[in-house]
Each structure stands twice: as structure tokens, then as C-alpha cells.
C-alpha positions in Angstrom: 6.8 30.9 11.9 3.1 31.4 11.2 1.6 30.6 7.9 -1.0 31.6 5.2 -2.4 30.8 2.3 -4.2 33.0 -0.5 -7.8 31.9 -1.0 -6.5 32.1 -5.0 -4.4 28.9 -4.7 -7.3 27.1 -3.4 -10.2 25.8 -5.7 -14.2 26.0 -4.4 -16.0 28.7 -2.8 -14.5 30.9 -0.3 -15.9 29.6 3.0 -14.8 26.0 1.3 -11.2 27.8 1.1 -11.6 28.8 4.4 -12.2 25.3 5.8 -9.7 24.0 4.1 -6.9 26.8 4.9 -8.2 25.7 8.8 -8.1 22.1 8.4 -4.9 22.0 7.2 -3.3 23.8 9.7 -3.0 27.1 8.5 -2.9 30.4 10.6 -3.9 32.9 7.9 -5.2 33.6 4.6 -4.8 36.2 2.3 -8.4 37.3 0.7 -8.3 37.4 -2.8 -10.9 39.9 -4.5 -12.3 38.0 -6.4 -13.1 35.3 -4.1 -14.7 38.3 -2.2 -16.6 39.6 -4.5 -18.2 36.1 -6.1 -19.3 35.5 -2.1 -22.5 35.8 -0.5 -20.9 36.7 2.6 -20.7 40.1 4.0 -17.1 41.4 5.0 -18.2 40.8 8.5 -19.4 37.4 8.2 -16.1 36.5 6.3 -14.2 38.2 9.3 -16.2 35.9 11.7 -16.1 32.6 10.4 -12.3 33.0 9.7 -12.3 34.0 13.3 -13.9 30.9 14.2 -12.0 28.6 11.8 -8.7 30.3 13.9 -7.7 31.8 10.9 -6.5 35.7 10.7 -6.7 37.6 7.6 -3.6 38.5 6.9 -3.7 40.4 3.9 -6.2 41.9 0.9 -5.6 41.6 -2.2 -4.7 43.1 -4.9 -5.2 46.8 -6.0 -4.2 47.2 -9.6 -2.7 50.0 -11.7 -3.0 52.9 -8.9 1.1 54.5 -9.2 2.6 57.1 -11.6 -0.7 57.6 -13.7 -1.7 61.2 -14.6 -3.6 63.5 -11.6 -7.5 62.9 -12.5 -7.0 58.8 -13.1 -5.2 59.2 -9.6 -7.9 60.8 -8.2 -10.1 58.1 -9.4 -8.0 55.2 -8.1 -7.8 57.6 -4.4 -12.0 57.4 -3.9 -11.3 53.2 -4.9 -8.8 53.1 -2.6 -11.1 54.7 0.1 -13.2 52.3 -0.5 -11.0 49.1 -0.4 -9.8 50.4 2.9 -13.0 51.1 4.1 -13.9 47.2 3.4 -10.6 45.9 4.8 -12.1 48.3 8.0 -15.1 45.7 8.1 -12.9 42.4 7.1 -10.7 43.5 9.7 -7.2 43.3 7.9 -5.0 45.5 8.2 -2.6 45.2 4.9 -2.8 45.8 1.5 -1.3 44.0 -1.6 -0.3 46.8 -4.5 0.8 45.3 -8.0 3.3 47.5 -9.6 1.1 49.1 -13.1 0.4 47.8 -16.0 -1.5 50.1 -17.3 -1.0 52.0 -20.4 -1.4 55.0 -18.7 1.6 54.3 -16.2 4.8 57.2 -16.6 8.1 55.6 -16.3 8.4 58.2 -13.4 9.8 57.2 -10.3 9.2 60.2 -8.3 5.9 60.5 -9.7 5.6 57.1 -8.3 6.8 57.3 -4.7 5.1 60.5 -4.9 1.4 58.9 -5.4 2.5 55.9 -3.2 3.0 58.4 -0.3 -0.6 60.0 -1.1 -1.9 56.4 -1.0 -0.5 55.6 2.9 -1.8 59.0 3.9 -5.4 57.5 3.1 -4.5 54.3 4.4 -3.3 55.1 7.2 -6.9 57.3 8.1 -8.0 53.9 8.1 -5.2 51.8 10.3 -4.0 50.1 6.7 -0.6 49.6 5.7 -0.2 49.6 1.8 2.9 46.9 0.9 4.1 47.5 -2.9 4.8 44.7 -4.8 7.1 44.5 -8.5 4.9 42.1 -10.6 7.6 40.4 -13.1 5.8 42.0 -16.0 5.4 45.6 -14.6 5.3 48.1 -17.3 7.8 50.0 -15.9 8.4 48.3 -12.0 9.3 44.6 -12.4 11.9 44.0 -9.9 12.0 43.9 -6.0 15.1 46.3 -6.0 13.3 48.5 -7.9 10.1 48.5 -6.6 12.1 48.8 -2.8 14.1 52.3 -4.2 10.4 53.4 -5.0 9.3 52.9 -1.7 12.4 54.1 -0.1 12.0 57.4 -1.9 8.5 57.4 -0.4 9.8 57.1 3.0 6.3 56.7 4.1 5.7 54.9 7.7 2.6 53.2 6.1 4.5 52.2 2.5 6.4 49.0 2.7 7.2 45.9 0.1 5.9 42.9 -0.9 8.4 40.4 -1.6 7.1 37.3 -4.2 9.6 34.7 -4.8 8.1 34.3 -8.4 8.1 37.6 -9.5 12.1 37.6 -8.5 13.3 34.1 -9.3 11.3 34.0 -12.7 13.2 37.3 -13.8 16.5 35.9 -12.3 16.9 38.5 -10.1 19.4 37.9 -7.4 17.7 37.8 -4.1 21.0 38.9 -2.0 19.9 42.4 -2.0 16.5 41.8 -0.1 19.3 41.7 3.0 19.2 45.5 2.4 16.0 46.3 3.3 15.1 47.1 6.8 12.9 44.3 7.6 10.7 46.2 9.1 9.6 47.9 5.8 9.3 44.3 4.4 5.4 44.0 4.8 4.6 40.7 3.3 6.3 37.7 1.8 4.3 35.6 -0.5 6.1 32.3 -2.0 5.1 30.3 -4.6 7.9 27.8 -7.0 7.8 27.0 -10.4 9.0 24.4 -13.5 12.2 26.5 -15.2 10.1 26.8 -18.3 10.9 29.0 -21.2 7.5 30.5 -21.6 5.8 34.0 -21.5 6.5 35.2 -18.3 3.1 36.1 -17.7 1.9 32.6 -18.5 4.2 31.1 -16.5 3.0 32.9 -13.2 -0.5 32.5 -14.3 -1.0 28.8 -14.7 2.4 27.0 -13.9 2.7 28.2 -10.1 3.4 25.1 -7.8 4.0 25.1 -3.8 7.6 25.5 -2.4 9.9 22.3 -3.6 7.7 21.0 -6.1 9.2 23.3 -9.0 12.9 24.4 -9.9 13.4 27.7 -8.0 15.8 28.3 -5.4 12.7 28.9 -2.8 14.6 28.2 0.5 17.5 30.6 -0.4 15.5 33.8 -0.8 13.7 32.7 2.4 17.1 32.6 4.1 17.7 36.3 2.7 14.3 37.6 3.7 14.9 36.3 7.1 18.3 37.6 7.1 16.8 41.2 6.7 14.4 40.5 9.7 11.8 39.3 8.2 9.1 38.4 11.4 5.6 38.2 9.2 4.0 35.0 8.1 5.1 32.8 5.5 2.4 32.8 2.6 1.5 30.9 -0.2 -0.2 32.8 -3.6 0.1 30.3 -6.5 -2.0 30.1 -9.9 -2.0 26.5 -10.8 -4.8 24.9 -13.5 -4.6 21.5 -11.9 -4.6 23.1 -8.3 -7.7 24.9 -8.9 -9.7 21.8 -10.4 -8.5 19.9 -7.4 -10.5 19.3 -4.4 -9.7 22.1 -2.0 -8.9 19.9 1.5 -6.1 17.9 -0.3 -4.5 20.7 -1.6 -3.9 23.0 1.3 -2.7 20.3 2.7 -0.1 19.4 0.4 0.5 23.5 0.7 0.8 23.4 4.5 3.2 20.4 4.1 5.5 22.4 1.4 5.8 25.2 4.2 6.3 22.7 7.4 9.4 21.1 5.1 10.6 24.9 4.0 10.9 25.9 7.6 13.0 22.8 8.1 15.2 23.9 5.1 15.6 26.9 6.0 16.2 25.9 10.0 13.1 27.6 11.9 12.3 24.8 12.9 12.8 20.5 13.9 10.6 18.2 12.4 11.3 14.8 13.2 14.3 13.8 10.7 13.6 11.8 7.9 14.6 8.1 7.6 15.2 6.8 4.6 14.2 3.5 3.8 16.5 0.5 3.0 14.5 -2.0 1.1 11.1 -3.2 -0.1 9.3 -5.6 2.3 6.7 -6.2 0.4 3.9 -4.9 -1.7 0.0 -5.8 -1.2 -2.1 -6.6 -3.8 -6.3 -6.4 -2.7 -8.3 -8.2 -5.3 -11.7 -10.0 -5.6 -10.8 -13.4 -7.8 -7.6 -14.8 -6.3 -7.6 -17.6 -9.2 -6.1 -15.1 -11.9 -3.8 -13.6 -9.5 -1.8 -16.4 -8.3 -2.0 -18.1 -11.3 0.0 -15.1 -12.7 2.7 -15.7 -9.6 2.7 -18.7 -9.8 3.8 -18.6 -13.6 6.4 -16.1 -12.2 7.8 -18.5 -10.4 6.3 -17.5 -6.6 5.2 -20.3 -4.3 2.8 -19.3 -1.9 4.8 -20.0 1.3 2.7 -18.4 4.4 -0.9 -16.8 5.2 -2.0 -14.6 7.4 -3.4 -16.1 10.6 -6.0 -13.9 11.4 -6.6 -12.7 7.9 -7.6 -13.7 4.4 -4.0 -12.6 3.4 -1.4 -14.7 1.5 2.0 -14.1 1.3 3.9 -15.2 -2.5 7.7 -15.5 -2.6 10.7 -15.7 -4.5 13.9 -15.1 -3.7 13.6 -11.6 -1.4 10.5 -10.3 -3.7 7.4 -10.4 -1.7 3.8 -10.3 -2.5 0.7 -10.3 -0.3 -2.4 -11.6 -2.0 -5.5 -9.9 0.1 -8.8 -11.4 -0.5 -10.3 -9.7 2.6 -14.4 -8.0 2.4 -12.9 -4.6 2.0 -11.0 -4.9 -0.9 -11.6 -3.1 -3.7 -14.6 -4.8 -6.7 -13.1 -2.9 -9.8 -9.7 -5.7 -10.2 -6.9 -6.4 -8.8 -4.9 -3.4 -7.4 -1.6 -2.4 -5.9 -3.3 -1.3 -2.4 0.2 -1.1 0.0 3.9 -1.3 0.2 6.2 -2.3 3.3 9.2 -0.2 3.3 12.1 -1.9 5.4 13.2 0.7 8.2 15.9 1.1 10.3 13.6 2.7 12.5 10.2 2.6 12.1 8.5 4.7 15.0 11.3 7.3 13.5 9.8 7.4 10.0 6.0 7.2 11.4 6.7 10.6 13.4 8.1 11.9 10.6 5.8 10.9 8.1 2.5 12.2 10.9 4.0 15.9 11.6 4.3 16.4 7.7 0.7 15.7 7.8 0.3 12.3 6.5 -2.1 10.4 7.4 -2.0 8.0 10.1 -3.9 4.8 9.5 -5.8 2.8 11.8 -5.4 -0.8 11.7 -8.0 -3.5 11.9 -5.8 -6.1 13.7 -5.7 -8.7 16.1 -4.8 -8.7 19.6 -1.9 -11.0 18.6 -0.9 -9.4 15.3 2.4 -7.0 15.0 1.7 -3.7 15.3 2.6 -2.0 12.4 2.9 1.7 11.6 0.9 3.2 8.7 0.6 6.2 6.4 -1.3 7.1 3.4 0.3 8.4 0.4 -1.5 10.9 -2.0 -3.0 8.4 -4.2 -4.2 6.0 -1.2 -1.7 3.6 -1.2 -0.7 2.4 2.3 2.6 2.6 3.3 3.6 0.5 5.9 7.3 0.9 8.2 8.5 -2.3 8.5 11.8 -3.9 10.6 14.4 -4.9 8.2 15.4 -8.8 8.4 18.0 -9.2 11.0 21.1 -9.1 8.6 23.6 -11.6 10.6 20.6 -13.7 12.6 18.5 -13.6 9.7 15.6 -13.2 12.1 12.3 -13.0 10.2 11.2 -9.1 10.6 8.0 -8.5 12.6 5.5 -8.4 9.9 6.3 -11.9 8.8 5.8 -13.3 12.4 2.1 -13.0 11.9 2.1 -15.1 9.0 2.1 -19.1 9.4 4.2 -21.2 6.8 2.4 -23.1 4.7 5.5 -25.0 2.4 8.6 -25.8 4.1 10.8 -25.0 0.8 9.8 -23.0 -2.1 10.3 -24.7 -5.4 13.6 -23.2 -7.4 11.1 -20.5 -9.0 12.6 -18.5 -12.3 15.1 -16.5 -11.2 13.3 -13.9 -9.7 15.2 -11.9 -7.2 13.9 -9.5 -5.9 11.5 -6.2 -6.1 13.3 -3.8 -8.5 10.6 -1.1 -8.4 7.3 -0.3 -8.2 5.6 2.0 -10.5 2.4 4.0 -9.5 0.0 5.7 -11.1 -1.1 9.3 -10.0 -4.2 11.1 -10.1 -3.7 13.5 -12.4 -4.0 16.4 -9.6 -1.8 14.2 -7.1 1.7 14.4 -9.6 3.8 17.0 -7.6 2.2 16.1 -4.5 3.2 12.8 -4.3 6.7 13.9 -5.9 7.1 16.2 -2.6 5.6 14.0 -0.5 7.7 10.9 -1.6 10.8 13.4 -1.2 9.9 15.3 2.2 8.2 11.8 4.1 10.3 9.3 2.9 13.4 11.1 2.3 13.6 9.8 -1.4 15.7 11.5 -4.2 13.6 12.6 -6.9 14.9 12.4 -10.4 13.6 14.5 -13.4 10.9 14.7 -14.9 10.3 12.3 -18.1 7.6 13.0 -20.7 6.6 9.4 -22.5 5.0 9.6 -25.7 1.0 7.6 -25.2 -0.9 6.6 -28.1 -3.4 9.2 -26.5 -1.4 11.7 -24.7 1.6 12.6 -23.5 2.5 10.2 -19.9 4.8 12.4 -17.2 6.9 10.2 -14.8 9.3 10.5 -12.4 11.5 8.2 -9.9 11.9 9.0 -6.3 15.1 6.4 -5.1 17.5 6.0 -2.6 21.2 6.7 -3.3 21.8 2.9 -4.1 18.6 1.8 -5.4 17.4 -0.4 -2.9 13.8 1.2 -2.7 12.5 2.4 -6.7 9.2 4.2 -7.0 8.3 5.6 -10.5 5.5 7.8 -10.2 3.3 8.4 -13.4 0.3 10.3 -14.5 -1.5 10.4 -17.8 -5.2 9.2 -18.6 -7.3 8.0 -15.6 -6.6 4.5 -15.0 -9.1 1.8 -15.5 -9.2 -2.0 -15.5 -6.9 -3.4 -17.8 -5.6 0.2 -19.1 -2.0 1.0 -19.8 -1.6 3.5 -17.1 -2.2 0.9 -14.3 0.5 -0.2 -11.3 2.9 -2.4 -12.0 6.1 -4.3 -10.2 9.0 -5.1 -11.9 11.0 -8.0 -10.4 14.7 -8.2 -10.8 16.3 -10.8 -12.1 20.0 -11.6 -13.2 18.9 -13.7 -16.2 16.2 -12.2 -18.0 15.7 -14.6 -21.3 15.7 -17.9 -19.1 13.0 -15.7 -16.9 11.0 -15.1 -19.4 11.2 -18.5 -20.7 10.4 -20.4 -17.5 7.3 -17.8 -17.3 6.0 -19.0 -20.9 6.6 -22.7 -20.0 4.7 -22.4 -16.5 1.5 -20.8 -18.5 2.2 -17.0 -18.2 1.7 -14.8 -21.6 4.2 -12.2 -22.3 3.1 -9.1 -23.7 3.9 -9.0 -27.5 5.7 -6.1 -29.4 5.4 -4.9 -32.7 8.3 -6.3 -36.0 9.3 -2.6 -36.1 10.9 -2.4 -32.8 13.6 -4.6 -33.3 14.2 -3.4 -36.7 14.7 -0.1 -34.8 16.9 -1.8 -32.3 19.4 -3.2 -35.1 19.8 0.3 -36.3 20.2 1.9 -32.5 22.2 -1.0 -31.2 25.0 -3.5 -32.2 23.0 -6.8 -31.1 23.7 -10.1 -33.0 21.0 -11.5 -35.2 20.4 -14.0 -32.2 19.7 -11.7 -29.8 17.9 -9.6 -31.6 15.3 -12.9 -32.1 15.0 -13.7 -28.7 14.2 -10.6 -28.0 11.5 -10.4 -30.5 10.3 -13.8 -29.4 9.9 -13.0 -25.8 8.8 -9.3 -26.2 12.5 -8.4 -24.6 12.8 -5.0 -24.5 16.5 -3.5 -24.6 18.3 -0.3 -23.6 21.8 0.7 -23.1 23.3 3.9 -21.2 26.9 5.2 -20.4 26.5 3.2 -16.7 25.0 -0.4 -18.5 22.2 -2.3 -20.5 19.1 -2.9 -19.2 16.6 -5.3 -20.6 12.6 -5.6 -19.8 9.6 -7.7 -20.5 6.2 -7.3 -19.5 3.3 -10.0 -18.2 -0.1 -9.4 -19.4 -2.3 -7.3 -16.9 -4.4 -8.4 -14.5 -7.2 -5.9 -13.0 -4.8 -3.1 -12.6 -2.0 -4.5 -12.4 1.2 -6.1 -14.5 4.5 -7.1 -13.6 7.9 -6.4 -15.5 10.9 -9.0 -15.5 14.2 -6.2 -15.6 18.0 -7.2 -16.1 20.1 -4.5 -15.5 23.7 -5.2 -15.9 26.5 -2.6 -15.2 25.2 0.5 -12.9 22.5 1.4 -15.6 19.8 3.3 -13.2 17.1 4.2 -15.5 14.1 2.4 -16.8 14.0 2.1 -20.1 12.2 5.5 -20.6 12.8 4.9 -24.4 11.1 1.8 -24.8 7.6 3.0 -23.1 6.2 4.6 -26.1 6.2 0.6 -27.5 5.0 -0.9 -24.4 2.3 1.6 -24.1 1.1 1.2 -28.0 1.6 -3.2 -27.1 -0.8 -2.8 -24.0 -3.5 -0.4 -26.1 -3.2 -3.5 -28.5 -3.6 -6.3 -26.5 -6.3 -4.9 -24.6 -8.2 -3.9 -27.8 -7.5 -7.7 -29.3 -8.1 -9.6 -26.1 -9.6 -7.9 -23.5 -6.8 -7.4 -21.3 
């Protein structure tokens, strides 16, 4: 199906919009007024650089307060309607958005109405415009699609038709069924947009909480399925209000938007996008720093040996048990501290998730490599971080996957380590304008269940996180946003290592150098009173800087390294099928990192 955008949900100027819309793959754009009006473009020019950009304009929008108003401020909203349609004349679109009134003036008056509606497409149509009616959600009078369709019905005008918003219906609870009862042909435009289920001013929700298809709560895909169902043939169109959307840059965001409607079409079954493949394991994860020393000093506490390196690059490979970390010292690494720059997803079929990942418009990343060296395939996520589709190990062979073939062994036998296992999860900071991208995007690419949303009390803010998984928790990725991150600030990337043992961990850490992060007396006397833990336990807790938390599937129990750059690792025991990650416990690891960056520096 085609698809558009309106120039609203996009932030910049309009020709940026434009570019943007283009770039990311749109078809069309509805023009919003206001982005008209604030232009230095005249109609014409807008119509030609769309034109050139390949982008039709596919509706104008909106007119305000025109139906069921008394004659003379009708006649007044006729000779500004003349005039609308004479612009859309020189834009060269041929629809016309309608809000339902709001004014105070409006009659509860539905022949009155349909009656002014019809006068309405009599002008229009003068000027080759169709006029499509739309119920906003706080209408004074309209403020539901059925209603605003028996308007329109009544009308029976060839040049009156409905706009169908999946906000303005899903936010009232309206049940969408009944769109199967309009003659698709009189359904003029769809425009979609999802949402958080907030309790909230209705009006303030549409207005600033707005978010692209399958990043909010709304049942997006089934009213699509309806609309279709009534025959439905016109473009698929975005219009959301969103704060953080129109702060954002404007190329990133359309696409994210383009992506929300490629995976909507899939939902929906218009169309066969390569089918997701889910991951089955962490390979790896890449750290890129400038000062190895502090780095592998902190594995090497951990218990990681450094067992291979790269043969054609300044990459090291640290390991323990099936947890894997690459060390990259290379020239293009980043000069602001160690950071978490990639991650190796095992695949069961790599080329598979790469195809999938490219025609939801990730992008593809070239590799600087060797004539020798593996080829691997490569996406970016959101926030930057490569993600890399890696060949599982063989499970009955125990073949070494691809990746590690271009690494050269460098011990024949680890040493016994501390009981690290493996990679539990990896937790990610967000740009604040990347969060419910990179929640759709972990979802839609990687095929990933997200869980909700979880609000962690900061010392300076609120922190929003939420987990994308697979079914059984072999691949973990906690996404977070909250203040920017900086070197050595709370909000920086961390891996948590599993281990089935957590206070011999954390003990072999502290005897091999490493410095656990301290927490504060009044946490465990809070634990005593949550929890029924011995007085032993309850000190070794406090001596480590254990962390403890308990859930109808298990316990789970967490302790955090100091950080280095931007990055810190957690040792995590879970025991029973406890899935979380110790949500509760964050608002005292947060205050404990604030701390010990304020006392030491990091």
C-alpha cells in the first residue's frame, strides 16, 4: 500500500520534512498549515520540489470549526474555504482534512450539519476537491467516527467522505467494527497514529503523547484490518503530535515512521517482508576503548583470561565460561572512555536476519576487513550500536562459529576464572529521542518480546526502561533512557554476567583487585523488614554490596563493579525462573553510583 506522512509529525522546516518524508521511503505527505504558512515557499514551489523528491501531496490540512454554526459565520468560513481550495488548486492536492467543531458557536444539529457539509462539497468540488470529515475525539458535539459517518451519510454528497483517525477512535474506546459499514469508497483518508493507555485529558493525550503504529498500546493493526475490510484502497498515513518527535532530528524519525508502517502492513498481511529470526544467544559483546590497561584489568579481576586476538586487527577476545568480550583498541574507536560499541547475536540464520533487518530499513554496515577475515553481517541499531549476525557454535561438533575462526589463540587453557557463566544481559542506554524507536525496532528486526515499561526513581529524574527478550531468556536487552550519558555517569552501558554462585563471585573479584560498588547501611535494614534473610546473609550482602530480590518465579541477587569509561558490569544469580532485574533495587544502585563518582571520580 502506499504511504504518507503529515509534515506535523516531523520536526525542522518543511522542505527539511520533505527530504526526510523522501529519504525515508515515503510516497506522500500530508501538508500541515502551519508548516505552510511558516514557509518561504510558494504553493507551487512546495508542489515542485515534492514532485521532485517523488512525493505526492496527498492531503491539506486541517480546516477548523466550519459545520452547524449559524448562516453569517458560515458564510464567513465559505469565502475561507474558497480560498483554501483555491491554494490546494496551486499545491496541487486534491483532498481536504475537516475537524469536526469546537467552536462555541457549533449547534448540536445534525442536519444543520450535513446540510453545511453538502454546501461545502458544492464549492469544493468547483475546484476538483474532495472535502473528508473527520470526528476529533473532543468534538463539541461530533467525536466519534460513527457519528461523524451518519453526518456525512445524511449529506449524501459525491464530494463529502470521512476521515478515519485511529486516535480519535481507539482513545474514546470506540469499537472500530462498524468502519466495515461504510462504503469504502466514501472513506477518503485514513490517518494512524498509537498511543501509551494513559489516563489523561483526552486532548493532552492526542497533543503531545502520539507515537508511530506499535510503539504505544492501541490495537492499531485491528482497525487497519476493518478499514481494509470496508475497501479501503488510499494510502496509509501517519499524523502524530509527539514532544520528543518534534525535538528530534527529522531523517531519523521518518524513518523509524516508515519502519512502523513497513511492519503494520506485515501485521495486517499486505504484504512479505522477510520473516524475522530470532536470535538464540549472545556471541559476544565489543567494547572500543582508548587505555586497554583499565579495561582488562577489570576482566581480568572478573575472572576473564584473554584467550585469542584478532589476526588482522587490534582486537582481543576475553573469556569465561561462554561470556565473551572483545577488547578493541583500533584508531577509530571512540576518545571519550570505554564504550559498549557492538553485540554478536548467535543466528540460526544469519543472511535470514540481515534481510530482515535491511528491508525494515536498518542500516547495513560496511566492514573494514581482510581478505581473509569472515564475513560478517551488520546492522545499526538506533543508538549506534552494531549488531552483528553470528553462526551459533556447532551444538554436537562443538565447531568454533565463524567469527571466532579469525581470532588466533593466544593461551591453550583459561585459568578456572570466578564462576562466571555467561552473558545474562546487556543493558543500553537510549538517547532520550531513540526510547520507542529502539523498543520497535528491537521488536520488529530482531523479533524480541518487549516487556513493559518500568519507571526507576534517579537521584535526578525519573529513568524509563524496558526489556526486549526471547521466550527463554537466552538473549536479554534492557533498554534505558534518563539524563544524557557521560563518562563515568550512572546511566552508562553495562553487562551483567551470570553466575550460579554469586557471593564466592564477588569474593574471587575482591581478592583478584576489582572494587565492588558500595551500598548505603539503610538498604539492608530495608531488606530485613522486606525479606526473611538470616543475620548472615544479610552481612554478606552488605559486605559485598549484594543486592537481593525475590518474585513469585525466584530470587535474584546482583552486584555491581565500579565503572570504567561508560561502562560497568553486574555479577546476577538468579535462582528459580525469576525473569526480572531487580527493578526495585535500581533507585540504590543509581544513588551508590552518583556517590562513588562524586567521592572518587568514577
Amino acid at each position: 500500500m502506499r504511504t504518507s506522512i503529515a509534515t506535523v509529525s516531523l520536526s525542522g522546516s518543511l522542505t527539511e520534512k520533505l527530504a526526510a518524508a523522501s529519504r525515508a521511503g515515503f510516497d506522500g505527505v500530508e501538508i500541515f498549515e502551519n508548516d505552510l504558512l511558516a514557509s518561504p515557499l510558494a504553493p507551487e514551489e512546495i508542489r515542485a520540489r515534492c514532485s521532485d523528491l517523488g512525493l505526492s501531496i496527498d492531503l491539506y490540512q486541517p480546516m477548523r470549526d466550519i459545520e452547524a454554526v449559524p448562516e453569517a459565520e458560515f458564510g464567513r468560513n465559505l469565502r475561507r474555504a474558497r480560498h483554501k481550495f483555491e491554494l490546494m488548486r496551486r499545491l496541487g492536492t486534491d483532498t481536504v482534512l475537516v475537524c469536526s467543531s469546537v467552536s462555541p458557536l457549533a449547534e448540536d444539529d445534525d442536519a444543520l450539519a450535513a446540510a453545511q457539509l453538502s454546501r461545502l462539497a458544492d464549492l469544493a468540488q468547483e475546484f476538483g476537491v474532495r472535502v473528508a470529515y473527520e470526528a476529533l475525539a473532543w468534538g463539541r458535539h461530533v467525536s466519534t467516527y460513527d457519528h461523524a459517518w451518519r453526518i456525512v451519510e445524511t449529506a449524501g454528497h459525491p464530494a463529502l467522505g470521512t476521515c478515519l483517525d485511529s486516535f480519535h477512535i481507539l482513545s474514546r474506546g470506540s469499537d472500530p467494527k462498524g468502519i466495515e459499514d461504510i462504503p469504502g469508497e466514501k472513506i477518503f483518508f485514513l490517518q494512524l497514529a498509537d498511543a501509551p493507555l494513559l489516563a489523561m485529558d483526552v486532548l493532552q493525550w492526542s497533543r503531545h503523547y502520539r507515537c508511530f503504529p506499535g510503539q504505544g498500546g492501541f490495537d492499531v493493526a485491528g482497525l487497519v484490518r476493518h478499514v481494509l475490510s470496508a475497501g479501503y484502497d488510499g494510502p496509509l498515513s501517519l499524523e502524530v503530535f509527539n514532544d520528543v518527535f518534534r525535538q528530534a532530528e527529522a531523517g531519523p524519525t521518518a524513518v523509524d515512521a516508515h519502519r512502523s508502517l513497513l511492519v503494520l502492513q506485515e501485521t495486517v498481511g499486505v504484504s512479505r517482508p522477510p520473516a524475522p529470526v530470532v536470535p538464540t544467544g549472545i556471541a559476544f559483546a565489543e567494547l572500543v576503548t582508548p587505555d586497554a590497561e583499565p579495561v582488562s584489568a577489570l576482566l581480568g579481576a572478573l575472572g576473564f583470561a584473554r584467550t585469542a586476538r584478532h589476526r588482522s586487527k587490534p582486537v582481543d577476545l576475553w573469556q569465561q565460561g561462554e561470556a565473551r568480550i572483545l577488547v578493541n583498541t583500533g584508531p577509530a574507536v571512540r576518545r571519550d572512555g570505554t564504550a559498549l560499541a557492538a553485540i554478536g547475536l548467535e543466528s540460526p540464520d544469519p543472511q535470514g536476519a540481515a534481510r530482515r533487518a535491511e528491508a525494515l530499513l536498518a542500516p547495513v554496515l560496511p566492514r573494514r576487513r581482510a581478505p581473509e577475515d569472515v564475513p560478517l553481517e551488520a546492522v545499526a541499531a538506533p543508538d549506534g550500536t552494531e549488531l552483528f549476525f553470528c553462526a551459533p557454535t556447532a551444538p554436537t561438533t562443538h565447531e568454533l562459529p565463524g567469527w571466532r575462526t579469525d581470532f588466533t589463540d593466544t593461551i591453550a587453557q583459561p585459568p578456572p576464572g570466578t564462576g562466571v557463566q555467561r552473558i545474562d544481559h546487556l543493558a543500553l542506554t537510549q538517547p532520550w529521542h531513540h526510547f520507542d524507536e529502539a523498543t520497535l525496532f528491537h521488536r520488529t528486526v530482531l523479533g524480541l518480546d518487549a516487556q513493559e515499561s518500568v519507571d526507576v526513581a534517579d537521584p535526578y529524574g525519573l529513568l524509563r526502561s524496558r526489556a526486549v527478550t526471547t521466550p527463554d531468556g537466552s538473549v536479554r536487552i534492557a533498554l534505558s533512557v534518563g539524563a544524557a550519558p557521560t563518562e563515568g555517569d550512572t546511566h552508562a552501558q553495562h553487562i551483567a554476567l551470570a553466575t550460579g554462585d554469586l557471593v564466592t563471585a564477588a569474593r574471587s573479584f575482591r581478592e583478584l583487585g576489582g572494587r565492588l560498588l558500595r551500598m548505603p547501611a539503610n538498604y539492608y535494614d530495608d531488606l530485613a523488614a522486606r525479606f526473611d534473610l538470616t543475620e548472615d546473609e544479610l552481612a554478606t550482602y552488605q559486605e559485598l554490596g549484594i543486592l537481593y530480590d525475590r518474585d513469585a518465579g525466584g530470587e535474584f541477587r546482583h552486584c555491581y563493579t565500579r565503572t570504567v569509561g561508560r561502562v560497568f558490569f553486574e555479577l546476577v544469580q538468579r535462582d528459580g525462573d525469576y525473569r526480572g532485574y531487580g527493578a526495585q533495587n535500581a533507585p540504590v544502585r543509581l544513588a551508590a553510583q552518583r556517590t562513588a563518582k562524586l567521592l572518587t571520580g568514577g
